[in-house]
C-alpha positions in Angstrom: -23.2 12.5 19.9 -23.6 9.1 18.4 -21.4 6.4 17.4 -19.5 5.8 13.7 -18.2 2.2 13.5 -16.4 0.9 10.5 -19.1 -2.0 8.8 -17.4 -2.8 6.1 -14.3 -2.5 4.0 -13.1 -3.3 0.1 -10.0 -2.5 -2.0 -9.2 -3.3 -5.2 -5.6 -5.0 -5.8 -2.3 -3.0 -5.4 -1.4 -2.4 -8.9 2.5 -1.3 -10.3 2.9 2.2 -11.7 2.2 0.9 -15.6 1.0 -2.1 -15.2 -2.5 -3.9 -15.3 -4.5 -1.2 -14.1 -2.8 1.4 -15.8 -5.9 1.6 -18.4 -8.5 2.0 -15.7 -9.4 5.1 -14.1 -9.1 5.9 -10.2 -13.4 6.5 -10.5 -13.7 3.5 -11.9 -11.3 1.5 -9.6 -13.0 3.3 -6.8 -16.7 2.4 -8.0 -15.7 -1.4 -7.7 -14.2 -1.0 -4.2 -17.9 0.8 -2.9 -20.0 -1.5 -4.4 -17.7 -4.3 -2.8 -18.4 -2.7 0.5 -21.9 -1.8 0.0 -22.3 -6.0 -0.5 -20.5 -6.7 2.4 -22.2 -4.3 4.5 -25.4 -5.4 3.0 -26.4 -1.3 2.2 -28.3 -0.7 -0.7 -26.8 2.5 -2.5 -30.1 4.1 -2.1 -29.7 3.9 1.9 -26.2 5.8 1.4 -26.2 9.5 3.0 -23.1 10.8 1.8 -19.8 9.4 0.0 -16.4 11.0 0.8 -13.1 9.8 -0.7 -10.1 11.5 -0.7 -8.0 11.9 -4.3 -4.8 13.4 -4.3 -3.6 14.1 -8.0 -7.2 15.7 -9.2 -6.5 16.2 -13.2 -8.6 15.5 -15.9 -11.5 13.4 -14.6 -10.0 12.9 -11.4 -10.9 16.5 -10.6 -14.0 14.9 -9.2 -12.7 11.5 -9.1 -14.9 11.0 -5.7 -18.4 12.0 -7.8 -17.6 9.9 -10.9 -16.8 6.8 -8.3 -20.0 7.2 -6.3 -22.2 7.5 -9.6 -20.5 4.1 -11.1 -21.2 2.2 -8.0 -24.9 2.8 -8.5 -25.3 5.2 -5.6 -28.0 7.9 -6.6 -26.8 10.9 -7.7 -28.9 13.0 -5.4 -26.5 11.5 -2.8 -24.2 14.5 -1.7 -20.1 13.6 -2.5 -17.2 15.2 -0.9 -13.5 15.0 -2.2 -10.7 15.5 -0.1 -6.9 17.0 -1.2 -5.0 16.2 1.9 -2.0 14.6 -0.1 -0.7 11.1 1.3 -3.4 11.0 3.8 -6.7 11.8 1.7 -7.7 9.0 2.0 -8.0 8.6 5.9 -8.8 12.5 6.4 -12.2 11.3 4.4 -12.7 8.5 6.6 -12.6 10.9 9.5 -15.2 13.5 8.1 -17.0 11.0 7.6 -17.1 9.7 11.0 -17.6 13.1 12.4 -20.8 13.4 9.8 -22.2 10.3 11.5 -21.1 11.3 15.0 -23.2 14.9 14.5 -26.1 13.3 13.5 -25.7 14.5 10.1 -25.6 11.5 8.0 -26.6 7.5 9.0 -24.3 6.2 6.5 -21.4 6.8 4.5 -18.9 5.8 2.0 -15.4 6.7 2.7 -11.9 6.0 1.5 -9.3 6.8 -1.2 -8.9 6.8 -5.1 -6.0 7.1 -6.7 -4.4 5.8 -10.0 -1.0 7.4 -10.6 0.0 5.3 -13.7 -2.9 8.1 -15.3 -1.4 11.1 -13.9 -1.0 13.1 -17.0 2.0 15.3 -18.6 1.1 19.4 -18.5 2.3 22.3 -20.2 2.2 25.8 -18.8 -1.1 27.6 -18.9 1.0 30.3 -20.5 0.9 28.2 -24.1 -3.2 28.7 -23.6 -2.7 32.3 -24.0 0.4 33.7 -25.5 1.2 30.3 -27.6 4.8 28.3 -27.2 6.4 30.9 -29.9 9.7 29.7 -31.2 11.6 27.4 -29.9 10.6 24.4 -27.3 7.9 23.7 -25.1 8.4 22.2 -21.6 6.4 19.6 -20.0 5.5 18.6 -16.5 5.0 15.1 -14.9 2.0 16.0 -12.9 2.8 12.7 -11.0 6.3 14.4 -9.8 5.0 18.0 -9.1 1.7 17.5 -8.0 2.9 15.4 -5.1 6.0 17.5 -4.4 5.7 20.2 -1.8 4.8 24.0 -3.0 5.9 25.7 0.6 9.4 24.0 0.4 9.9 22.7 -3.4 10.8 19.3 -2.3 9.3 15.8 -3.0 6.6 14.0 -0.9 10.2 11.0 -0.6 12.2 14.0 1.4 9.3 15.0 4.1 9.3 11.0 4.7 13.0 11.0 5.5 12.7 14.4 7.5 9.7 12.8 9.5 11.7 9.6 9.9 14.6 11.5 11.1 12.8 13.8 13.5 11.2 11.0 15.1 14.5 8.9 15.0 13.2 6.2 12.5 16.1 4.2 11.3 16.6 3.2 8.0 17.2 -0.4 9.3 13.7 0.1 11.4 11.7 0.7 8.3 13.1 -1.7 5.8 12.7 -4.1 8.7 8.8 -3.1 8.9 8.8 -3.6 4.7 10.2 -7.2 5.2 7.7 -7.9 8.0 4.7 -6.5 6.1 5.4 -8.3 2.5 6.3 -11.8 4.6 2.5 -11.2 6.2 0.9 -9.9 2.9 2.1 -12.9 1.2 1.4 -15.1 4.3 -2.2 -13.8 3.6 -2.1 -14.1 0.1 -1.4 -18.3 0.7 -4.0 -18.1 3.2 -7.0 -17.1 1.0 -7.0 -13.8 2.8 -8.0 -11.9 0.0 -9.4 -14.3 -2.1 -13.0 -12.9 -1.7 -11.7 -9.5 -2.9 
């Protein structure tokens, strides 16, 4: 079995729920962030094997959110793409089939990571009004944003399992708004630094 190493990496900014990037589609952000790491890696798109990205709230053209990013950043679009529903951690469960692709000799290269732009995550009404209308009276609608990140097995938001995990594992809430603190103080240590200014 061979190796997979990590060659290169790219995000796009961190963006708040309706703000700048509210206009711009998770393919597109995600096209930006491969062609950034294609450059850094110096890979052609043309040498790329496979591209797997992981999406989490797949409506409208985010239903193959990981297909329209690989096509934007140029890669051909003979080039097999995989997208990956594993919730909060899509993202990394497509970095790891991607590694085991290159580990099985199944791919050279590939293109992994996450897409996601929730300030897009549409309103939907029931596929009932598709078929027998709404009738008289109101219509409901759903944030998708709410229930397609809520859990179907246990009808509770994604927020609860965190405070169930952090309780099993006897996270305090003092321990994690003590990890928040450190983490902004070092993204912003970064941000003076120039960390990111290549990005």
């Amino acid at each position: 079995m061979q190796e997979a190493v990590i060659v290169s990496g790219a995000r796009t900014p961190i963006g708040r729920y309706g703000g700048a990037f509210k206009d711009v589609s998770a393919p597109e952000l995600g096209s930006l962030a491969i062609k950034a790491a294609l450059d850094q890696a110096n890979v052609r798109p043309d040498q790329v094997d496979e591209v797997v990205l992981g999406n989490a709230l797949q409506t409208a053209e985010a239903g193959y959110a990981a297909r329209l990013a690989s096509l934007g950043a140029g890669i051909p679009d003979d080039v097999p793409t995989i997208a990956i529903n594993r919730q909060c951690s899509s993202g990394l469960e497509a970095i790891n089939l991607a590694a085991l692709l290159v580990k099985t000799g199944e791919v050279e290269i590939a293109v992994a990571g996450g897409i996601e732009n929730m300030s897009q995550s549409p309103y939907l009404i029931d596929y009932k009004a598709r078929f027998d209308g709404l009738g008289m009276g109101d219509g409901a609608l759903t944030d998708s944003l709410v229930k397609g990140l809520g859990c179907p097995v246990n009808l509770y938001h994604m927020g609860v399992t965190a405070e169930n995990v952090a309780e099993r594992f006897g996270v305090s809430r003092e321990d994690q708004d003590e990890l928040a603190a450190i983490s902004h103080q070092r993204a912003v240590a970064a941000i003076k630094d120039g960390r990111f200014d290549h990005q």
